[in-house]
PDB file as gemmi writes it, atoms N, CA and C in Angstrom:
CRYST1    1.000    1.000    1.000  90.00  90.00  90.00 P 1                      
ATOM      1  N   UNK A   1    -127.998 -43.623  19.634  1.00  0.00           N  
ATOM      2  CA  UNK A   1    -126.909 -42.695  19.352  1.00  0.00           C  
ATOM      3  C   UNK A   1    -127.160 -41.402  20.118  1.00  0.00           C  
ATOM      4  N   UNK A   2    -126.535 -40.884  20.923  1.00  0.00           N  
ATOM      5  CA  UNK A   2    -125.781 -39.622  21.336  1.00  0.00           C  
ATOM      6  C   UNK A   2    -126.515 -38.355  20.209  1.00  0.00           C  
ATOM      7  N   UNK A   3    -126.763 -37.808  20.797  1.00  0.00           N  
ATOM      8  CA  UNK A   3    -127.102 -35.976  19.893  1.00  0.00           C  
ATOM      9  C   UNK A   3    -126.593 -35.069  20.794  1.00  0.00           C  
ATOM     10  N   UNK A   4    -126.187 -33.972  19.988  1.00  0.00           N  
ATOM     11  CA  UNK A   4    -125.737 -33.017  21.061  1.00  0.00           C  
ATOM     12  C   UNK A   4    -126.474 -32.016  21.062  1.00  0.00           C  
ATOM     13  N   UNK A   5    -126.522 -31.154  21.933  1.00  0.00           N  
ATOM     14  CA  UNK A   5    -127.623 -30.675  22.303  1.00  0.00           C  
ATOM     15  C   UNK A   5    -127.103 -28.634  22.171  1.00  0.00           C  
ATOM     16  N   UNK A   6    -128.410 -28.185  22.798  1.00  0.00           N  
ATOM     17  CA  UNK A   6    -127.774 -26.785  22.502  1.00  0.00           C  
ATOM     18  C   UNK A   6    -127.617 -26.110  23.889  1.00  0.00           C  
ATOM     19  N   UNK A   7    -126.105 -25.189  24.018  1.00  0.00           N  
ATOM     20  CA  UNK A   7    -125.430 -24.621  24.929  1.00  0.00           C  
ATOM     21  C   UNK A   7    -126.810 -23.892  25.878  1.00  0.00           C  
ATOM     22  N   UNK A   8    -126.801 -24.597  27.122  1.00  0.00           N  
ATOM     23  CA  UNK A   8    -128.065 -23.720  28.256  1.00  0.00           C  
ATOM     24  C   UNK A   8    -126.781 -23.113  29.235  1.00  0.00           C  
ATOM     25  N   UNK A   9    -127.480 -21.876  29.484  1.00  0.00           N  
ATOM     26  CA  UNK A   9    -127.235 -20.908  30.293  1.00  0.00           C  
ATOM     27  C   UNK A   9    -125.604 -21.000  30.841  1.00  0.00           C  
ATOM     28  N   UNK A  10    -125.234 -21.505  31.476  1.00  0.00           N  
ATOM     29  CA  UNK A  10    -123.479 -21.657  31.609  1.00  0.00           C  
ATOM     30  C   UNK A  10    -122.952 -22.638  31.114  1.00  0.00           C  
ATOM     31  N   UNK A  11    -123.609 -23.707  30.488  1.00  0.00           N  
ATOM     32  CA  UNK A  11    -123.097 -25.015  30.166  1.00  0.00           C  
ATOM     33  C   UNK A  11    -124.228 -25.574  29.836  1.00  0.00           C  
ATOM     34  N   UNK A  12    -123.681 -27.304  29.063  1.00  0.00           N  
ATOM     35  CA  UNK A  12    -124.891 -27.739  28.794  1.00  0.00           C  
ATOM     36  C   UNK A  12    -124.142 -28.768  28.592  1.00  0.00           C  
ATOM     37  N   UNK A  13    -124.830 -30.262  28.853  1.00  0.00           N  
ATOM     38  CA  UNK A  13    -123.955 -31.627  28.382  1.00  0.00           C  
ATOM     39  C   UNK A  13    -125.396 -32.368  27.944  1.00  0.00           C  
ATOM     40  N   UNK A  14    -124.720 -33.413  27.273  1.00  0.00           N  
ATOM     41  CA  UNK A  14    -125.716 -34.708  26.997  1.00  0.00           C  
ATOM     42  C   UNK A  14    -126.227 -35.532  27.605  1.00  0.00           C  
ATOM     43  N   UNK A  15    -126.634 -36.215  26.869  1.00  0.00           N  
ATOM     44  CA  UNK A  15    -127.141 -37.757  27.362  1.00  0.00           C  
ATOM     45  C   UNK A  15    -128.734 -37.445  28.420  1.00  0.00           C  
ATOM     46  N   UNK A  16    -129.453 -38.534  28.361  1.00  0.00           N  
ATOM     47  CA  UNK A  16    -130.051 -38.508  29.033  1.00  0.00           C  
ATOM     48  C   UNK A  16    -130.688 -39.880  29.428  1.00  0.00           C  
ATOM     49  N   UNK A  17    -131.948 -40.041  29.889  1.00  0.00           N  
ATOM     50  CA  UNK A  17    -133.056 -41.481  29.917  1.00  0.00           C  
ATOM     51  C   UNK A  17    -134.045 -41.522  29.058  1.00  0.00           C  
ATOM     52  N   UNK A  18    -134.951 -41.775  28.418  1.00  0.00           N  
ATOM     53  CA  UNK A  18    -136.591 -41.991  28.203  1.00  0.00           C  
ATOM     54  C   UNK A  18    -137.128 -42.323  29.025  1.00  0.00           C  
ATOM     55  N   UNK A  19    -136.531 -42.772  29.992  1.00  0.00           N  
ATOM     56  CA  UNK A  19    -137.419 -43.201  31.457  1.00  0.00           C  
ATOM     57  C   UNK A  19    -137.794 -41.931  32.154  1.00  0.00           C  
ATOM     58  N   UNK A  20    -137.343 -41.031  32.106  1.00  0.00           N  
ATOM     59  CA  UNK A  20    -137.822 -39.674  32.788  1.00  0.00           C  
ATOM     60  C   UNK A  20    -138.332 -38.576  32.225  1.00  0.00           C  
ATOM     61  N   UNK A  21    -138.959 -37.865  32.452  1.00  0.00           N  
ATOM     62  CA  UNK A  21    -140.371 -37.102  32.049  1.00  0.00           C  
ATOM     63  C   UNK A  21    -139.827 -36.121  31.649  1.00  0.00           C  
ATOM     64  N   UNK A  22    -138.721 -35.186  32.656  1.00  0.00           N  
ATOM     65  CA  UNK A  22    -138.271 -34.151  32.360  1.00  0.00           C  
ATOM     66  C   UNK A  22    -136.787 -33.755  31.831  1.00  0.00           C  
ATOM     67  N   UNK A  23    -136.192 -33.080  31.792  1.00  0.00           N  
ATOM     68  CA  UNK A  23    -134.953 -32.455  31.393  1.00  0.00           C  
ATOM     69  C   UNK A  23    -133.938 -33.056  32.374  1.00  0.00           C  
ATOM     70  N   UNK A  24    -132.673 -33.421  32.214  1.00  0.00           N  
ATOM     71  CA  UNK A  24    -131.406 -33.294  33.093  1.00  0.00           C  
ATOM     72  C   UNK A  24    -130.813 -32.197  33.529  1.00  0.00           C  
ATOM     73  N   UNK A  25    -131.546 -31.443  34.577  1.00  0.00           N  
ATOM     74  CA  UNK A  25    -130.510 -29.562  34.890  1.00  0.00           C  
ATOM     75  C   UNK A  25    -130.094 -30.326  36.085  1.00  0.00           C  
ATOM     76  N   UNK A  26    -128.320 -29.792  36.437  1.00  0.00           N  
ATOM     77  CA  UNK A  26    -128.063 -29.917  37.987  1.00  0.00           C  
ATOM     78  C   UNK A  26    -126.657 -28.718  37.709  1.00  0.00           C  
ATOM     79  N   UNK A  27    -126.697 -28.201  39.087  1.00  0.00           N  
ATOM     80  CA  UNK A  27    -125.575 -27.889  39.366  1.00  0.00           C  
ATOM     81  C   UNK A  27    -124.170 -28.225  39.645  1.00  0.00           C  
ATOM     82  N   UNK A  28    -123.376 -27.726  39.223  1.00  0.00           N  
ATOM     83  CA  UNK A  28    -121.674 -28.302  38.884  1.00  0.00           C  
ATOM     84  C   UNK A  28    -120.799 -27.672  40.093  1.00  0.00           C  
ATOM     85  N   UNK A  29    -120.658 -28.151  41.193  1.00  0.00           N  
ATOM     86  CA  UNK A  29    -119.918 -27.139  42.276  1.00  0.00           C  
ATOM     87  C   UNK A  29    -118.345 -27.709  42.311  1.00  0.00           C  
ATOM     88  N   UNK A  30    -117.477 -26.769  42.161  1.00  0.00           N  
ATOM     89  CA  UNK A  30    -116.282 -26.825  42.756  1.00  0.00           C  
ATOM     90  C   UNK A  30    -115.965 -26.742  44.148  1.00  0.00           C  
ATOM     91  N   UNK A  31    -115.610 -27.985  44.875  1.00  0.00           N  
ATOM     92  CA  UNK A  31    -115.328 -28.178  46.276  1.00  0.00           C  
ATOM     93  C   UNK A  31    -114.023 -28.321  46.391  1.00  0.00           C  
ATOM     94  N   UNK A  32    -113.486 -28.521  45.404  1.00  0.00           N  
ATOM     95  CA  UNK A  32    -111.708 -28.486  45.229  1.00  0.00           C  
ATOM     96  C   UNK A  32    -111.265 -27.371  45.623  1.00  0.00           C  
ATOM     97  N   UNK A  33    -109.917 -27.532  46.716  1.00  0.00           N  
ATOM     98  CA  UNK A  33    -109.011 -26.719  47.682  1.00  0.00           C  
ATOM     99  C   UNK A  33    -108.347 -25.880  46.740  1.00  0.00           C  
ATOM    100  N   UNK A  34    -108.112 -24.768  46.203  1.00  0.00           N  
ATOM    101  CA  UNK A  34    -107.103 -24.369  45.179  1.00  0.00           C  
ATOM    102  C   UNK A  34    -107.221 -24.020  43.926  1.00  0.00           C  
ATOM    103  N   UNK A  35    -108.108 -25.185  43.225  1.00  0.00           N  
ATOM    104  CA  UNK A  35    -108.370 -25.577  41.753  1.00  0.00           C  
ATOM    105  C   UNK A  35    -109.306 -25.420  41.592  1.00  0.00           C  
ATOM    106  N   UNK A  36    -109.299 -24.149  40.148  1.00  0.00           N  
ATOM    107  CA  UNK A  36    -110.524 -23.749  39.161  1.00  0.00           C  
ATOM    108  C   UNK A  36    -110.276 -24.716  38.134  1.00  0.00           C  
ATOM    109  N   UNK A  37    -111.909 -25.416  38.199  1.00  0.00           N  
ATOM    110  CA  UNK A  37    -112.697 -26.334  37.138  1.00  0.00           C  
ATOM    111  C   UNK A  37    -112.744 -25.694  35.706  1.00  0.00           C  
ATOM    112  N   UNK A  38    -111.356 -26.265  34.774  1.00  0.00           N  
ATOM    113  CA  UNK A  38    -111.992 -25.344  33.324  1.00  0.00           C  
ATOM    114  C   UNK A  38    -112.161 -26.050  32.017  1.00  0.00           C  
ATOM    115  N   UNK A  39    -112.740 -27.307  32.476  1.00  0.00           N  
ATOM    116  CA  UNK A  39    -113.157 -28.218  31.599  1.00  0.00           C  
ATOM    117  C   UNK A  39    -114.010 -29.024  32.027  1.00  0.00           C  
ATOM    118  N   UNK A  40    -115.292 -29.627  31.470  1.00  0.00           N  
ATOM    119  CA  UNK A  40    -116.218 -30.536  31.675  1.00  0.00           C  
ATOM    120  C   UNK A  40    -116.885 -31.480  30.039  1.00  0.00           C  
ATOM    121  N   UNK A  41    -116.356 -32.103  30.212  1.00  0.00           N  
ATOM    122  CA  UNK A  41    -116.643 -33.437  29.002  1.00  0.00           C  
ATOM    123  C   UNK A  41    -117.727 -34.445  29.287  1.00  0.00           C  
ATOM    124  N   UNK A  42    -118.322 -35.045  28.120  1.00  0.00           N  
ATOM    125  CA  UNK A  42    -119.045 -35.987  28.002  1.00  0.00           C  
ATOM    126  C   UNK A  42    -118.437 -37.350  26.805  1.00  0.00           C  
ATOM    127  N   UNK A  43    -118.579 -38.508  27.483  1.00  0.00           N  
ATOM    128  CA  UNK A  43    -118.196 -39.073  26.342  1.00  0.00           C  
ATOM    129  C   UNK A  43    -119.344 -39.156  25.196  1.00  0.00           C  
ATOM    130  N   UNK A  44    -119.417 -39.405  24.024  1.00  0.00           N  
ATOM    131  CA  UNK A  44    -120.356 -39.465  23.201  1.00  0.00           C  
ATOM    132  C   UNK A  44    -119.788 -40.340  21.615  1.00  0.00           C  
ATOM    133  N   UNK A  45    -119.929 -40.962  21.293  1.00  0.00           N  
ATOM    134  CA  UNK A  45    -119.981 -41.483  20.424  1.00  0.00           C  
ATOM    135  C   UNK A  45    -118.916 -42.153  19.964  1.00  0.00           C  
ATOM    136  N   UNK A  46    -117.865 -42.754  20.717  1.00  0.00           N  
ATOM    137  CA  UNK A  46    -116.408 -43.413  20.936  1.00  0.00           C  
ATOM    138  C   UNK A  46    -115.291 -42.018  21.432  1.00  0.00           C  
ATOM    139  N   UNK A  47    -115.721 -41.006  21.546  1.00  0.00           N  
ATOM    140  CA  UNK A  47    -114.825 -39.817  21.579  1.00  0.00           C  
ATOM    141  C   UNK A  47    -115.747 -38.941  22.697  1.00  0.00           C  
ATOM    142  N   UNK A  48    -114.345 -37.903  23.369  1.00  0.00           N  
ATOM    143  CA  UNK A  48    -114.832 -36.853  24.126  1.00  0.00           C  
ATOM    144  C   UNK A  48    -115.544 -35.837  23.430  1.00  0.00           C  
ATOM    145  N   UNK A  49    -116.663 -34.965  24.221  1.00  0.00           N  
ATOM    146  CA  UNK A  49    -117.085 -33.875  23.807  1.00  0.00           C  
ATOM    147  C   UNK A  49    -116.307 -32.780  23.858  1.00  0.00           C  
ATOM    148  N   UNK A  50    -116.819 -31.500  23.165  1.00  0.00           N  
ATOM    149  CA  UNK A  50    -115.924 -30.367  23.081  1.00  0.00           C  
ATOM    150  C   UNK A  50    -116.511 -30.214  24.543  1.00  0.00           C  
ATOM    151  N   UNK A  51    -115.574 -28.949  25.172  1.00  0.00           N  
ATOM    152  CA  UNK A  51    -116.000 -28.501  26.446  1.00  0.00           C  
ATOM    153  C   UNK A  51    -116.940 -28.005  26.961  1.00  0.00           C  
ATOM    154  N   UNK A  52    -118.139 -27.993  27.595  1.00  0.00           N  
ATOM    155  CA  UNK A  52    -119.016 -27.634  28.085  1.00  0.00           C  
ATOM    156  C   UNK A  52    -119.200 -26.123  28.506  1.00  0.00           C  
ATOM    157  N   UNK A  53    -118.335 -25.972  29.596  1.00  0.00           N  
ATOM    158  CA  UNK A  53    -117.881 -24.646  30.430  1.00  0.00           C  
ATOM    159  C   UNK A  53    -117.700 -23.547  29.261  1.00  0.00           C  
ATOM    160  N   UNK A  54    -118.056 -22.404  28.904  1.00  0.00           N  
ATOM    161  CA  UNK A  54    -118.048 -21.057  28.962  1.00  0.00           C  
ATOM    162  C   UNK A  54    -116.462 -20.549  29.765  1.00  0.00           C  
ATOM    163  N   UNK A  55    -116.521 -20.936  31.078  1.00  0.00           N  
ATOM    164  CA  UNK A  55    -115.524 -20.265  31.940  1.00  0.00           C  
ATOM    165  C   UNK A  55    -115.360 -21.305  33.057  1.00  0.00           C  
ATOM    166  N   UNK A  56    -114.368 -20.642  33.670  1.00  0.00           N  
ATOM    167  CA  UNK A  56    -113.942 -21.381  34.658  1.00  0.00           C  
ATOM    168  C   UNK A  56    -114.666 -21.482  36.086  1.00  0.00           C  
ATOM    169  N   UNK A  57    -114.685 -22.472  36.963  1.00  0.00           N  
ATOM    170  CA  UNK A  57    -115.994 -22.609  37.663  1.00  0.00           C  
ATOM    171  C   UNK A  57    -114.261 -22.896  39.183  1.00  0.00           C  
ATOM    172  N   UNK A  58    -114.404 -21.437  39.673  1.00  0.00           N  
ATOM    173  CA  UNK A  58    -113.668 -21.275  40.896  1.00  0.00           C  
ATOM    174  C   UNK A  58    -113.852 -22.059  42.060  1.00  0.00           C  
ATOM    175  N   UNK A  59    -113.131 -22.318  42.939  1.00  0.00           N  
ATOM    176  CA  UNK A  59    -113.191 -22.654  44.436  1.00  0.00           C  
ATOM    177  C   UNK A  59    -114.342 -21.853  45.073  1.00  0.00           C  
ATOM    178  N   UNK A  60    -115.400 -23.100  45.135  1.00  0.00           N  
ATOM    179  CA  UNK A  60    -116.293 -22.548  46.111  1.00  0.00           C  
ATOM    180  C   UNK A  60    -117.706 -21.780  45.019  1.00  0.00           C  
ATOM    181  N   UNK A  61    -117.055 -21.625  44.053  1.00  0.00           N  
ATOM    182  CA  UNK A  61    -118.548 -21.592  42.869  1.00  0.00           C  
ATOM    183  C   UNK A  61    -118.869 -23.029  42.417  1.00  0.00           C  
ATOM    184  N   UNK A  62    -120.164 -22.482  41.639  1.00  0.00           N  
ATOM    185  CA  UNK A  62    -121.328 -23.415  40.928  1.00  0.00           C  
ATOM    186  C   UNK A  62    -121.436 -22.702  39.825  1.00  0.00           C  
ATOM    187  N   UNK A  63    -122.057 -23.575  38.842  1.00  0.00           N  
ATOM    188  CA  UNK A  63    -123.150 -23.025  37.620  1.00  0.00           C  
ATOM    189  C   UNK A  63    -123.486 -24.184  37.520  1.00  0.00           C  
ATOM    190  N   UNK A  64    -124.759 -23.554  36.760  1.00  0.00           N  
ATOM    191  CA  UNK A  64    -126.041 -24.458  36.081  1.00  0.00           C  
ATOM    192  C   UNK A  64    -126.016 -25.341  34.955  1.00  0.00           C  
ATOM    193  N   UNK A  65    -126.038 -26.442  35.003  1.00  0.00           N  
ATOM    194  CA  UNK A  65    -125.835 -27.943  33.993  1.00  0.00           C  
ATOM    195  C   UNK A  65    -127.138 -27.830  33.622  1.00  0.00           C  
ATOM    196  N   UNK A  66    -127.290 -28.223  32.108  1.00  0.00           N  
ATOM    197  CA  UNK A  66    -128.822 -28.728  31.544  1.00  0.00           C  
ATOM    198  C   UNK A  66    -128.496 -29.595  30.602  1.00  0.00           C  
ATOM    199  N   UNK A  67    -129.035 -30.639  30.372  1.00  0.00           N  
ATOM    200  CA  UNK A  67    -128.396 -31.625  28.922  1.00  0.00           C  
ATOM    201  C   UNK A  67    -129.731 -30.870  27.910  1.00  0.00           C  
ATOM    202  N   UNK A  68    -130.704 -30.547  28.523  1.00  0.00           N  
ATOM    203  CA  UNK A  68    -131.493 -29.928  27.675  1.00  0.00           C  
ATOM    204  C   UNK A  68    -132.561 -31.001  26.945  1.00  0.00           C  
ATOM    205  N   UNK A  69    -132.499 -32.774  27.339  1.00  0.00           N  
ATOM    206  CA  UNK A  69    -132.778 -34.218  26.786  1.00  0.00           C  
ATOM    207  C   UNK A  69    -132.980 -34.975  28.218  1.00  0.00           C  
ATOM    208  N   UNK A  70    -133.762 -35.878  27.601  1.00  0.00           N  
ATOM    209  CA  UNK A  70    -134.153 -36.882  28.850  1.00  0.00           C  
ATOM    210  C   UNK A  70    -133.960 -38.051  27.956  1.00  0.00           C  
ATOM    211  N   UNK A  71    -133.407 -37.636  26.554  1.00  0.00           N  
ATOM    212  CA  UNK A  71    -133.076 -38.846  26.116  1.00  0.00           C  
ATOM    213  C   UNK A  71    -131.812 -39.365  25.675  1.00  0.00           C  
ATOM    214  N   UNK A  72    -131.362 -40.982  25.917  1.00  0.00           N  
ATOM    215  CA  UNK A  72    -129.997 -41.670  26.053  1.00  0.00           C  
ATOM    216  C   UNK A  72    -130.128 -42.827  27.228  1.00  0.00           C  
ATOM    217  N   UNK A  73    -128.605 -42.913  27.094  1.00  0.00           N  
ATOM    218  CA  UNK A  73    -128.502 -43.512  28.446  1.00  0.00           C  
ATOM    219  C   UNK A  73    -128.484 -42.600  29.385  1.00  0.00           C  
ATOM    220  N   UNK A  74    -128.377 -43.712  30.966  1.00  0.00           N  
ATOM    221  CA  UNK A  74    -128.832 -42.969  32.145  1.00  0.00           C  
ATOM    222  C   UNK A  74    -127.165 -42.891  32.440  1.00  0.00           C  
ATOM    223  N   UNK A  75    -126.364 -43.992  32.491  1.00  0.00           N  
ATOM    224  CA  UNK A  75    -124.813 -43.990  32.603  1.00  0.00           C  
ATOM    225  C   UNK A  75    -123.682 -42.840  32.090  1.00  0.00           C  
ATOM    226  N   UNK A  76    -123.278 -42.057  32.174  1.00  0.00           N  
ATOM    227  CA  UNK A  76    -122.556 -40.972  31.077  1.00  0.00           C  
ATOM    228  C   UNK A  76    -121.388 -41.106  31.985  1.00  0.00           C  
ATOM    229  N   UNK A  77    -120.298 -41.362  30.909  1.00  0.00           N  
ATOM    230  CA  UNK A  77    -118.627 -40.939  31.429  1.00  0.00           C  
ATOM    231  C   UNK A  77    -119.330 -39.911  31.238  1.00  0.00           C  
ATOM    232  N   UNK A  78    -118.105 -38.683  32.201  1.00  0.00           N  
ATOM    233  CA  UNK A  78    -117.574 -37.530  32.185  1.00  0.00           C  
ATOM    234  C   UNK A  78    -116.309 -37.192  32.225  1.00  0.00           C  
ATOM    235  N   UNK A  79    -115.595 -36.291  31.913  1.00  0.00           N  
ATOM    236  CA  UNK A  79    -114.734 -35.783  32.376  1.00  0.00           C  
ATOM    237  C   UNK A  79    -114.493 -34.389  33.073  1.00  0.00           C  
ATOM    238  N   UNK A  80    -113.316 -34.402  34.201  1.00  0.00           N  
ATOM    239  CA  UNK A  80    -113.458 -32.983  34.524  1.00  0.00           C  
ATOM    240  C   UNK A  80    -112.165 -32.822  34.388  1.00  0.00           C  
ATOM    241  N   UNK A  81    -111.414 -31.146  33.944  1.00  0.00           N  
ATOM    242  CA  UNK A  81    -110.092 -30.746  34.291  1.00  0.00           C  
ATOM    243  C   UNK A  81    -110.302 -29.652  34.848  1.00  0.00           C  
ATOM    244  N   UNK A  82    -108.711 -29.351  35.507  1.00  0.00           N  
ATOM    245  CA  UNK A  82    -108.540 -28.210  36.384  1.00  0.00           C  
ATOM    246  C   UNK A  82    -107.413 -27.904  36.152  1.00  0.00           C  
ATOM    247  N   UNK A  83    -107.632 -26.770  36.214  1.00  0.00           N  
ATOM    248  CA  UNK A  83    -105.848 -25.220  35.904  1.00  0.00           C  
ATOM    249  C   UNK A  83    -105.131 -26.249  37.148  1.00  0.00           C  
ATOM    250  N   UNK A  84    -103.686 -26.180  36.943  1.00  0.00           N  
ATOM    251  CA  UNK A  84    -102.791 -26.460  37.296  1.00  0.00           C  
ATOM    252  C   UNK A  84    -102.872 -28.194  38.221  1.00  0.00           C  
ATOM    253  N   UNK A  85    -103.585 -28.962  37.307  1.00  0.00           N  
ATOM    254  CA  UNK A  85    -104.004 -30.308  37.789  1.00  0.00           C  
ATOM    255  C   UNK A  85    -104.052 -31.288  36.661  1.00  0.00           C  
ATOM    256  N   UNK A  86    -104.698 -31.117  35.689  1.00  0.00           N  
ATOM    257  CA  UNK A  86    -105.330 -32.210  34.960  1.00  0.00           C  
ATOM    258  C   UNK A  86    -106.969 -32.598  35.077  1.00  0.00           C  
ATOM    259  N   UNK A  87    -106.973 -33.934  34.685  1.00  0.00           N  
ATOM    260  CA  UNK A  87    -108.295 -34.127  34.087  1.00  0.00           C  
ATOM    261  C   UNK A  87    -108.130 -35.172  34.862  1.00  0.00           C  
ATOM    262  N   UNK A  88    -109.920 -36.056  35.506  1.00  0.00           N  
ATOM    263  CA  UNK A  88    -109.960 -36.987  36.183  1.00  0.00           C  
ATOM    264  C   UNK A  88    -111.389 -37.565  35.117  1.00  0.00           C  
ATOM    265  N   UNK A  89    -111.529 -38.852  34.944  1.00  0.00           N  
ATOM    266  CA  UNK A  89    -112.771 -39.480  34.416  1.00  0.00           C  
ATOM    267  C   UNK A  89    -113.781 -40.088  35.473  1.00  0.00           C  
ATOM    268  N   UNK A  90    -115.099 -39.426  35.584  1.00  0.00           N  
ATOM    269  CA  UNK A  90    -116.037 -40.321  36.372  1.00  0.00           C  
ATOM    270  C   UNK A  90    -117.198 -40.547  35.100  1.00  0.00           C  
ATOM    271  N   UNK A  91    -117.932 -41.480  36.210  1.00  0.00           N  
ATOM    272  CA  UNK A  91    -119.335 -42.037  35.290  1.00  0.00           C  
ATOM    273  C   UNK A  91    -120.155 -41.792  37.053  1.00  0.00           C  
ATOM    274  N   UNK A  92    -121.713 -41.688  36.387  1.00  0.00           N  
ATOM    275  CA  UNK A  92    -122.565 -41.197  37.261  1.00  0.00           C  
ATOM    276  C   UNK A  92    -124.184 -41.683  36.614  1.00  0.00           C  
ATOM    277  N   UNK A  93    -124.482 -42.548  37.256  1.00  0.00           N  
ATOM    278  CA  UNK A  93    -126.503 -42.609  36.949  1.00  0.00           C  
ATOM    279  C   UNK A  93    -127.373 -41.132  37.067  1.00  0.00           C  
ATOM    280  N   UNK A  94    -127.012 -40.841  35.643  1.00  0.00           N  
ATOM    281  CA  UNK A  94    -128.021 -39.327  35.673  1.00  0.00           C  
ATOM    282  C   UNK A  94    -129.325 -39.687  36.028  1.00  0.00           C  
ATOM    283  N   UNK A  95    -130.143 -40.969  36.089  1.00  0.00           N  
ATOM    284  CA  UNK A  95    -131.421 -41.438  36.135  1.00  0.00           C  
ATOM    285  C   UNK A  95    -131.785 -41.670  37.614  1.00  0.00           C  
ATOM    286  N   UNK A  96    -131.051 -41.345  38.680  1.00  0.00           N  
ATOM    287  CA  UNK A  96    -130.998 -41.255  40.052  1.00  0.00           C  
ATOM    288  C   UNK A  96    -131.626 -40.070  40.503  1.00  0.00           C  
ATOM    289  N   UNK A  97    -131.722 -38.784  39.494  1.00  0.00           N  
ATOM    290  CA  UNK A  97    -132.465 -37.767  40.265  1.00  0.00           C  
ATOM    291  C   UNK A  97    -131.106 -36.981  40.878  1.00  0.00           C  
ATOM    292  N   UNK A  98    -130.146 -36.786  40.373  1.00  0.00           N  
ATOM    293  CA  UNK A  98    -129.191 -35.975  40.511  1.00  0.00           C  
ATOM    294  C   UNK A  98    -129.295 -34.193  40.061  1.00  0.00           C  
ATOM    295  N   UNK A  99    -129.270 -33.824  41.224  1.00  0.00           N  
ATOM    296  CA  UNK A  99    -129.291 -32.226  41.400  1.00  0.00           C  
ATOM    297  C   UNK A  99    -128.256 -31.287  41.705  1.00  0.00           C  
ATOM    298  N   UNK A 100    -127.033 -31.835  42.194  1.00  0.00           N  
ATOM    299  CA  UNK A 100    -125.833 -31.157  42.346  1.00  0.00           C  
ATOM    300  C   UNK A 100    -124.851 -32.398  42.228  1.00  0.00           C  
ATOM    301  N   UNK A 101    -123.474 -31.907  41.506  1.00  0.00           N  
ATOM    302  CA  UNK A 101    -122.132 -32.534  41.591  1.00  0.00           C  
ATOM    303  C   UNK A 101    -121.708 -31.338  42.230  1.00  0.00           C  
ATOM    304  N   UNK A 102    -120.812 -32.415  42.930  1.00  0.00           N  
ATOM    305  CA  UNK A 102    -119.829 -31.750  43.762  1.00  0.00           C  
ATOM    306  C   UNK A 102    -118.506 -32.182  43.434  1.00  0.00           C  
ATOM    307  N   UNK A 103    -117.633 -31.586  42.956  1.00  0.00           N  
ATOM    308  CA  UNK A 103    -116.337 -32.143  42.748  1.00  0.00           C  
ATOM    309  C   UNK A 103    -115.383 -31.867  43.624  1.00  0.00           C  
ATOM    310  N   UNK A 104    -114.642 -32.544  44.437  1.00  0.00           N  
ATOM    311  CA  UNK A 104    -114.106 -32.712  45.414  1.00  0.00           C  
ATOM    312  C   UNK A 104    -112.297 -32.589  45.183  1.00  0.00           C  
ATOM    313  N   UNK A 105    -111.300 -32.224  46.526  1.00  0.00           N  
ATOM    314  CA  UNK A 105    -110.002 -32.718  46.006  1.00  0.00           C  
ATOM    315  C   UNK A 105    -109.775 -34.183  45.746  1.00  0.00           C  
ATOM    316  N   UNK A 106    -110.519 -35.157  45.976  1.00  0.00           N  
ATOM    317  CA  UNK A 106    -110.547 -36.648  45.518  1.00  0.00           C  
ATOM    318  C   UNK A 106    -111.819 -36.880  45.449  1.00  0.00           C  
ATOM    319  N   UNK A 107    -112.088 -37.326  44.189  1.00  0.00           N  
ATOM    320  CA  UNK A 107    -113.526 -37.398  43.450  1.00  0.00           C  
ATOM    321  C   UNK A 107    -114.688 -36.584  43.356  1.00  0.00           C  
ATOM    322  N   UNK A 108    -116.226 -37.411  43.379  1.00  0.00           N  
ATOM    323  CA  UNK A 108    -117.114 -36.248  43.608  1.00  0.00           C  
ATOM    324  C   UNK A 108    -118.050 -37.031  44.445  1.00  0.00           C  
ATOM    325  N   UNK A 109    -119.288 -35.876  44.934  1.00  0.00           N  
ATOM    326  CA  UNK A 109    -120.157 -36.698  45.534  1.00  0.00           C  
ATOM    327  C   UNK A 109    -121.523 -35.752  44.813  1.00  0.00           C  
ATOM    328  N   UNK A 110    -122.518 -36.161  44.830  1.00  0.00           N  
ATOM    329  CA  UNK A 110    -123.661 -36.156  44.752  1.00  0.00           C  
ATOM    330  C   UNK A 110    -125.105 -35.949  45.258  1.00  0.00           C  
ATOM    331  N   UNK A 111    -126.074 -34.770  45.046  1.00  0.00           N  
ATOM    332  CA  UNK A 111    -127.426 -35.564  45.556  1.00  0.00           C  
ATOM    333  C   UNK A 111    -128.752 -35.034  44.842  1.00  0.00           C  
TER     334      UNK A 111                                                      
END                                                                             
């Protein structure tokens, strides 16, 4: 089962591995043309999480992700929305050693 965890520094989401030693921190970058990021979700327990974000994460900013846990699964839906867009659903292997999302005008990429 899913625990939720406590709000780090601009944000904070769940989930994690037992396979890994340390914490889940990565950075959340908006690469989207136009569109401020003002929602970030986790699924957790048949339902979305409340929102992550503090604030809105502009064209061409970042802030700092921590689940604050290395424990869960490594798989996590997410969700992201954006002012004058909507919401898109990805899933991502947090157990890959992921250090930045990048959210893109079509999808995201990673490294």
């Amino acid at each position: 089962m899913m625990r939720k965890f406590i709000f780090a520094v601009a944000a904070t989401i769940i989930a994690g591995s037992p396979a890994v030693a340390s914490d889940y921190a990565f950075r959340l970058h908006n690469k989207a043309q136009g569109y401020s990021i003002n929602g970030f979700y986790t699924f957790q327990d048949g339902q979305w999480s409340d929102n992550w974000l503090n604030s809105r994460v502009n064209p061409g900013e970042a802030v700092q992700m921590d689940w604050n846990s290395n424990e869960g699964n490594c798989v996590v839906p997410f969700r992201v929305s954006w002012d004058n867009y909507g919401s898109e659903d990805f899933k991502l292997d947090w157990c890959k050693g992921v250090s930045n999302v990048y959210m893109k005008d079509k999808g995201f990429s990673w490294d």
